[in-house]
N, C-alpha and C positions, 0 to 999 in steps of 0.2 A: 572845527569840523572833524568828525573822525571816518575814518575810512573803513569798511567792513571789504570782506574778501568776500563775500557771498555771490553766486553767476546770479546774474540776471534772471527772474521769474519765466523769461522765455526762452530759454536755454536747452537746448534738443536733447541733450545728454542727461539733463536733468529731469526729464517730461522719461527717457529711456530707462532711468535707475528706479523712478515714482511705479514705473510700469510694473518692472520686473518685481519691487519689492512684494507689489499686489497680487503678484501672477504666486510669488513662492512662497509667501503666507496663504492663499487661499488652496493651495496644493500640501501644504502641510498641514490645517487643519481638518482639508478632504482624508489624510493616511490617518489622522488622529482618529476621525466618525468611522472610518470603516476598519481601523484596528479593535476600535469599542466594541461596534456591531459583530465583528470575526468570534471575538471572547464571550460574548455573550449568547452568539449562537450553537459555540463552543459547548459551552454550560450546562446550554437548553436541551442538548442532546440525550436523550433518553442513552443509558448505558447498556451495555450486552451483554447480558448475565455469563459469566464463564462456562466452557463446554461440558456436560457433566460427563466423568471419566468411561468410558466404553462398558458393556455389559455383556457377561459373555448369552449368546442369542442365534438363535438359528442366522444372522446376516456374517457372523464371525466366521474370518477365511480356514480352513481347515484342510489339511495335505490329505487329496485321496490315499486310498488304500495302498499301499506296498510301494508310495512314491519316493525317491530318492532325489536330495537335492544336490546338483550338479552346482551351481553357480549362483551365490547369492550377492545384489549388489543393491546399496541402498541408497534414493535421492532424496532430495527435499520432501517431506510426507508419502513417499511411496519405499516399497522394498518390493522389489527385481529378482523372483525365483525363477531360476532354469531345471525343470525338474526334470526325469526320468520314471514315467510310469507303466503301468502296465499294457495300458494303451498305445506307448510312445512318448514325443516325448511333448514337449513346452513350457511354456513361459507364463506364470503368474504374477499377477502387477497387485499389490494389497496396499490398502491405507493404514498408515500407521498410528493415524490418531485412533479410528474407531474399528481396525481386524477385516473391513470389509473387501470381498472382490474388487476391485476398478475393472480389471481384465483376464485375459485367460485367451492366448496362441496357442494352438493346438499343430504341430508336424499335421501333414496330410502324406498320408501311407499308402 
């Protein structure tokens, strides 16, 4: 007669490991379908033609007449003018991708 080690067919532990094994094979091949899908829609993605470079146009920001720049400071796509004009003074906000106004504070006198 030989002896095997093996538990018992009804063995609670054994019925808990059978479980588990099912539960994180079927959770790994869930990441595997939806890593595919991710890439694929990835792919599918029509691209964004790059921005064509700025032209110079009536929308380009332009320093009025006899203005002086007091303080210039620049953030992430904008640049921060403190001017002094003729009218007094204020603060221009321009985009730096394409020259355009964003803003314009004007002192009230």
């Amino acid at each position: 007669m030989s002896e095997t080690n093996a538990p018992p067919p009804s063995d609670p532990a054994l019925k808990a490991a059978k479980i588990a094994v099912f539960i994180l094979s079927a959770l790994i091949i869930l990441a595997l379908i939806v890593l595919v899908v991710g890439a694929a829609m990835k792919l599918a993605k029509p691209r964004v033609p790059a921005v064509p470079a700025a032209t110079v146009t009536d929308s380009v920001f332009m320093l009025p007449m006899g203005a002086r720049v007091l303080e210039m400071q620049a953030q992430p796509g904008r640049l921060v003018l403190h001017l002094r004009t003729t009218d007094g003074e204020e603060i221009d906000i321009v985009d730096t991708v394409d020259g355009r106004l964003v803003s314009r504070i004007k002192a009230v006198q």
